[in-house]
Each structure stands twice: as structure tokens, then as C-alpha cells.
N, C-alpha and C positions, 0 to 999 in steps of 0.2 A: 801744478796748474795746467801743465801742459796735457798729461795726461787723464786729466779729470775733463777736460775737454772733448780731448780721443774719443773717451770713454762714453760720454754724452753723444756724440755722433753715432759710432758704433750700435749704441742704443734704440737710435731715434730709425737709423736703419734696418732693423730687426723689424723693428712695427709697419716698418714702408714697404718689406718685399712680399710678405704675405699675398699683401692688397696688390702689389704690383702684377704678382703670378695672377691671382685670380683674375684680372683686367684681362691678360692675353688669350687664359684659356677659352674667357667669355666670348671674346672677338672674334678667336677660330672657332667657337663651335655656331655662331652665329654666319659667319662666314661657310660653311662647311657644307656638305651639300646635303640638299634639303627639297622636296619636290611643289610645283607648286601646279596650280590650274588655269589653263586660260580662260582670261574674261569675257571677250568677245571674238565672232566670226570674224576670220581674215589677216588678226593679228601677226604682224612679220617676223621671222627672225632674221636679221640682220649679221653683215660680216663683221660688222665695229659699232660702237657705242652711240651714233646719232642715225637720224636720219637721211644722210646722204650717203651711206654707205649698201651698198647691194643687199636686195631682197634675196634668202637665199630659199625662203617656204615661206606660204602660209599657213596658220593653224587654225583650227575649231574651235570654240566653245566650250571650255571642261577639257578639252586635251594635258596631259599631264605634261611636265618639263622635268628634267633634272635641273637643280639649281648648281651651278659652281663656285661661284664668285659676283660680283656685284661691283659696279664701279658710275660713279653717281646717282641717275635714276635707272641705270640701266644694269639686265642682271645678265650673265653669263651662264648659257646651258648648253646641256648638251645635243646634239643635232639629231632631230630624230630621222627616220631612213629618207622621209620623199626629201628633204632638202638636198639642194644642187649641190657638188663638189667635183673642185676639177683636177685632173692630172697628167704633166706635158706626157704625153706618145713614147718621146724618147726613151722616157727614164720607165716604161714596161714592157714586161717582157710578153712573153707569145700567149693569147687569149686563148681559153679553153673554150669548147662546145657549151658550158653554162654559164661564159662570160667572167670565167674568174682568170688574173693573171697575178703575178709575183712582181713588185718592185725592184728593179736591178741597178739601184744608186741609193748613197747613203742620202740621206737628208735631204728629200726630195719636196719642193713647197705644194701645197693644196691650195685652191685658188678659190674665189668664191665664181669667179668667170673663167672662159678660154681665152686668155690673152694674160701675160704677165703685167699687165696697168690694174688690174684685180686685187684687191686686198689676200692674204696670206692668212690663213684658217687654223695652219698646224704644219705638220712635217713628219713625211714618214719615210724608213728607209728600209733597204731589201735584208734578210727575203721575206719581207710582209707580204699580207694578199690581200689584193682589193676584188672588189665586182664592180664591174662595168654594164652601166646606163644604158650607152649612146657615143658616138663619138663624134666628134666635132673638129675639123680643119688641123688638126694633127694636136690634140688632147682628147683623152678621156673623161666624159659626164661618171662618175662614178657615185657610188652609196659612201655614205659617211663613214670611215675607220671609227673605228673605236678609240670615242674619249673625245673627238673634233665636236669643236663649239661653236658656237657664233649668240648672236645677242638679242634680247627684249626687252623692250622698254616698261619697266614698273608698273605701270600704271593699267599695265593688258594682262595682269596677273592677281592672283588670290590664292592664298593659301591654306583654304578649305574647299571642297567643291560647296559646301554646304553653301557658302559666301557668295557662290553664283547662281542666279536667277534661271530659271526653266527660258529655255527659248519660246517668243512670244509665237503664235499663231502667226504665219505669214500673210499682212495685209499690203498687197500691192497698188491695189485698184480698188477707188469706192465709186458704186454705181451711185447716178442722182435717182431717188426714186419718182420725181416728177421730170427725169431727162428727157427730151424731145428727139421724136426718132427721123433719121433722114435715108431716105428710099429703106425704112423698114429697119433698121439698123440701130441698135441703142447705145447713146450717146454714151463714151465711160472718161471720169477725170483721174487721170493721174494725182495724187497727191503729191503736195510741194516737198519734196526731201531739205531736212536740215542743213545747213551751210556746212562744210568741216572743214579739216586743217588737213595737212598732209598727212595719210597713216602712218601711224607708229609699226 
């Protein structure tokens, strides 16, 4: 009895792992990086997952991203060069004539700002080589290492370009064509810009 039980288990298991493997592989390859395109002008990347976390670029229109991971609405990429990163002074070592210098401490934090109250980007240790920006109040404004991430919010992304709309013709200003002129001068309205929320 006992064994005719086992044996029914063992059974029912056989049929369950299959399906189980396939579930995982699905997850990572869906998970797995993957490029996508931005939707609109301005679009930020971010040091963390919402919006009060530091703006670290904006992007264009159709700009590609590398995708890495995802974690609620918000996707994980890779940073492309004009985004900000920082690096304390200390831990570099002597800057070259084209601005590259060596990392001289293990596991050194990347900042999204100059001041350690700044969210934490990634970590890099010597003797890596970074290129330097700019420098700032004893850190380095530096280019993004390789593989440093930061975040965009779902909803500024598409995963065809085909999916995104030609940029419209720039309308700023409509003339009135019966506007009334004063000392010569023709009257122009601004149009009312839409309400919005805080950019993503």
C-alpha cells in the first residue's frame, strides 16, 4: 500500500518537472536582455525604480536602451554615455592628459550625485579605468563603466521602433489671422499646453 502510494507520487512528479523547467526558462529569457526604444522626448533615466529618485539623463525619441531586468512598471538598462556618474576623488588615482585615470580601492560606490546621500549605481574596483567628465568639490563627474544601470519607467518605452510615431512638425505658436496689430506689431497666442504629472 505504501509503496503503491510512493509510486503514484514519484509518478505524478515526472509530469510536474518538465512544466516546471519550462516556467523558469520562459521567465529568464523574457527577463533577459533585450533592447527596446524610447517613446517620447525627455524621457528620464533614473537611479531607482520611482520617481523621486535622481534624474541621471534624458533621452530622445527612438533612442535604443539595453533592457536588463524589470521590476514593477519600471525596466532596468543600461546607461548610455551622456548619463551623470560619480566617483569620490579619493579612491582615483592620477588623471591622464585625456582624462582617463585607474581605480585605486576595491569596491568603490558610483553615485548618481557628488555627495554620498546619492543612491548607489554599482561598484567598481582597481585597477579599472574610468574617463573623467568634470570634477566636482572632491569627486569625479565621470562616463558610465561598463554594465552601470539605472532605471525607466515602462510606459516611455516600445519595443519596435516601428511602434513609435514620426515626431510631429514643431507647432509652438499660432498666429490669429484676424490678430490686431499694436504699433505695427502682430499679435501671436501662445497655445494652452496640456496639464501633466511629474515626468517619468
Amino acid at each position: 500500500m505504501c509503496f503503491t502510494k510512493i509510486f503514484s507520487i514519484l509518478i505524478a512528479i515526472s509530469f510536474l518537472l518538465p512544466g516546471v523547467c519550462f516556467s523558469q526558462e520562459g521567465y529568464k529569457e523574457k527577463e533577459g536582455s533585450k533592447i527596446g526604444f524610447v517613446k517620447n522626448d525627455g524621457a528620464n533615466v533614473r537611479a531607482g525604480d520611482n520617481v523621486n529618485f535622481t534624474s541621471l539623463c534624458n533621452l530622445e525619441k527612438g533612442d535604443p536602451v539595453k533592457i536588463t531586468g524589470k521590476r514593477y512598471r519600471w525596466y532596468k538598462v543600461i546607461l548610455p554615455r551622456k548619463a551623470c556618474v560619480y566617483i569620490k576623488k579619493e579612491f582615483v588615482g592620477d588623471v591622464s592628459e585625456k582624462g582617463e585615470a585607474e581605480v585605486i580601492a576595491e569596491r568603490v560606490n558610483l553615485r548618481a550625485g557628488a555627495d554620498t546621500k546619492y543612491a548607489i549605481l554599482g561598484q567598481i574596483s582597481k585597477p579599472e579605468k574610468i574617463r573623467i567628465a568634470a570634477e566636482e568639490a572632491g569627486w569625479y563627474k565621470i562616463f558610465p563603466p561598463e554594465g552601470t544601470s539605472g532605471w525607466i519607467h515602462s510606459s516611455q518605452l516600445r519595443f519596435s521602433i516601428e511602434d513609435i510615431s514620426p515626431k510631429p512638425e514643431p507647432v509652438d505658436e499660432v498666429v490669429k489671422p484676424d490678430a490686431k496689430k499694436d504699433n505695427g506689431v502682430k499679435l501671436i497666442f501662445k497655445k494652452n499646453l496640456p496639464f501633466g504629472q511629474r515626468p517619468l
